[in-house]
N, C-alpha and C positions, 0 to 999 in steps of 0.2 A: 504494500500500500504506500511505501513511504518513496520506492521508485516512482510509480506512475505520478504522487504528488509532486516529485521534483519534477521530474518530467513533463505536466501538467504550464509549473509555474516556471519553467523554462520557456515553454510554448509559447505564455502570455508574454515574457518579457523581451522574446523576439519579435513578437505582432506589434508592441508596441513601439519598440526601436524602428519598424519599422515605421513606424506613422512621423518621426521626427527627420526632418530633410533640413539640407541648406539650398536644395534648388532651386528655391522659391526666392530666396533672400536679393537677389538680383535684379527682381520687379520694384523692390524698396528703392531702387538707385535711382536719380534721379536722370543719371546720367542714359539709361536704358529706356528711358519714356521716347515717345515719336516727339520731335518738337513740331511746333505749332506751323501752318502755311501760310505764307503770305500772302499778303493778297495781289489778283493778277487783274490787270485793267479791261476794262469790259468794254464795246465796240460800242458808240453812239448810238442811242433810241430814236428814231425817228417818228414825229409824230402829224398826224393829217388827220383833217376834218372827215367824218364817213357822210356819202350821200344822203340826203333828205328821203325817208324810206316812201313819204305821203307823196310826192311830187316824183323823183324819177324811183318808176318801176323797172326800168331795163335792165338797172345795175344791180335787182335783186331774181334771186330763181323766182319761179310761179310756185307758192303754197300748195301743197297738195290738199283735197278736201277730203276731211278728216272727219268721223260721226265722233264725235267728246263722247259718245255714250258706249262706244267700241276703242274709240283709242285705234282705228284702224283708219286705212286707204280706203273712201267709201267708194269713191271711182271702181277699182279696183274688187271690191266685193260684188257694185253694181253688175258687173261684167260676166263674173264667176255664176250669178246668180242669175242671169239670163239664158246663160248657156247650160245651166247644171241638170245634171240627169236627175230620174227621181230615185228616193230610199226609203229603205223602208228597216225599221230598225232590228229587224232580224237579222237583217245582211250586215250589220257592223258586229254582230257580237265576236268573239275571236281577239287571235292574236296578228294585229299589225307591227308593219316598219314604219318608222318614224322620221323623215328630214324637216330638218328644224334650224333656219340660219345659217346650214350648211355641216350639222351634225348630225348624229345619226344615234336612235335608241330605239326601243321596242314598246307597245301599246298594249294592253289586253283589255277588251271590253264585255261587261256581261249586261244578264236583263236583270240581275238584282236593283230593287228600290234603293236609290238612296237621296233624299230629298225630294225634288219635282225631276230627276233623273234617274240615271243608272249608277251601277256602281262600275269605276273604270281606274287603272292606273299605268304606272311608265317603270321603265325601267331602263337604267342607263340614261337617261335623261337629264340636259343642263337647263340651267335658267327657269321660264314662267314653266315649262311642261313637267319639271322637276315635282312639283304640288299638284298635277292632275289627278282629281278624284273622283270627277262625276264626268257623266255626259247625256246631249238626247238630241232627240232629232226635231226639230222644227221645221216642215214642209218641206224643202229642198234642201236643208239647214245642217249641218252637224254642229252640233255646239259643245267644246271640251270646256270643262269649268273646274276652277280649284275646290279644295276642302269645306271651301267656305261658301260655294256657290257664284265665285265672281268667274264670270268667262277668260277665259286664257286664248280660245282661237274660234273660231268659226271656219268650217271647210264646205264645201260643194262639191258631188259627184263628179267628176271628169271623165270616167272612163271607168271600164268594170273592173272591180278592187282598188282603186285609186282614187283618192280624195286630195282636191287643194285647197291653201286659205291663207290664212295669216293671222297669226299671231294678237294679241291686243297692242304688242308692241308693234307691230305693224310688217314683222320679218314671217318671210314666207314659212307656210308648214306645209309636209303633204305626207296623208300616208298612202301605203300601198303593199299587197299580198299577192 
C-alpha cells in the first residue's frame, strides 16, 4: 500500500510540474507585442450633387411594380398567372426539387391540416424557404407559407411536375419532379 501511495503522489507531482512553464513568460515583454500602424494617406473624396429624382427620370432605372402585400414583381406574377396550367392539390403532394436564387434543396408536401393549409417542409434549404411549413392551392395559385402563416413564394403551373414563382423577396423559385 505504501508503494502504490508513493507512486500515487509521485504521479501528482509530475502533472503538476507539468502545468508550470516559462513559455508563456515572453508574451509579458513588451518588446514581443506587434507595434502599433501608422497611419497611411487616403486618396481624395470627391463629392457631386445626385440628380433631382422628381424632375429627370432618365438618370434613374424604371421601379419595378411591386404588390407591398406580396413583396413580389407583380408584373411578373401577372404573366405567370395568365399562362399557368390548372392544379389540383393532389398532384402536389410528394417529394419535390427545389431552385431557389440559384440553390438547390428538397420539398415534401402532404394533405395533412395545418392551419387554412397543409402540412409541408424543406430540407437543405437556405434563407425564406428554410421556415417552410404550410402550403395550399388557390385557383391556379401554389402558395408556400412559413410556420407562422406568412407567405414565403407563390408559384404557377408551367409545365407537368414543374412549378414557377418567386419568392416574397422577389428571387425566382421553381420546383420540379
Amino acid at each position: 500500500m505504501r508503494i502504490s501511495l508513493a507512486v500515487g503522489a509521485l504521479s501528482v507531482a509530475l502533472m503538476l510540474a507539468g502545468c508550470a512553464s516559462d513559455r508563456m513568460d515572453a508574451a509579458d515583454d513588451l518588446a514581443a507585442r506587434p507595434q502599433p500602424l501608422e497611419a497611411q494617406p487616403v486618396a481624395p473624396v470627391e463629392s457631386n450633387s445626385l440628380p433631382d429624382p422628381t424632375t429627370d427620370t432618365a438618370a434613374f432605372p424604371q421601379k419595378p411594380v411591386v404588390d407591398p402585400a406580396l413583396g413580389q414583381n407583380a408584373a411578373t406574377n401577372d404573366a405567370a398567372a395568365a399562362t399557368a396550367l390548372d392544379v389540383k392539390k393532389e398532384q402536389m403532394v410528394g417529394g419535390w426539387k427545389v431552385n431557389a436564387g440559384g440553390s438547390n434543396c428538397d420539398m415534401f408536401l402532404t394533405l395533412t391540416n395545418l392551419g387554412s393549409g397543409s402540412r409541408g417542409g424543406t430540407k437543405g434549404c437556405a434563407g425564406e424557404l428554410s421556415v417552410m411549413g404550410s402550403w395550399e392551392v388557390t385557383g391556379k395559385q401554389v402558395v408556400l407559407k412559413d410556420r407562422n402563416g406568412n407567405t414565403l413564394a407563390r408559384l404557377y403551373k408551367s409545365a407537368e411536375n414543374r412549378f414557377d414563382g418567386s419568392l416574397s423577396s422577389g428571387q425566382p423559385v421553381s420546383l420540379s419532379r
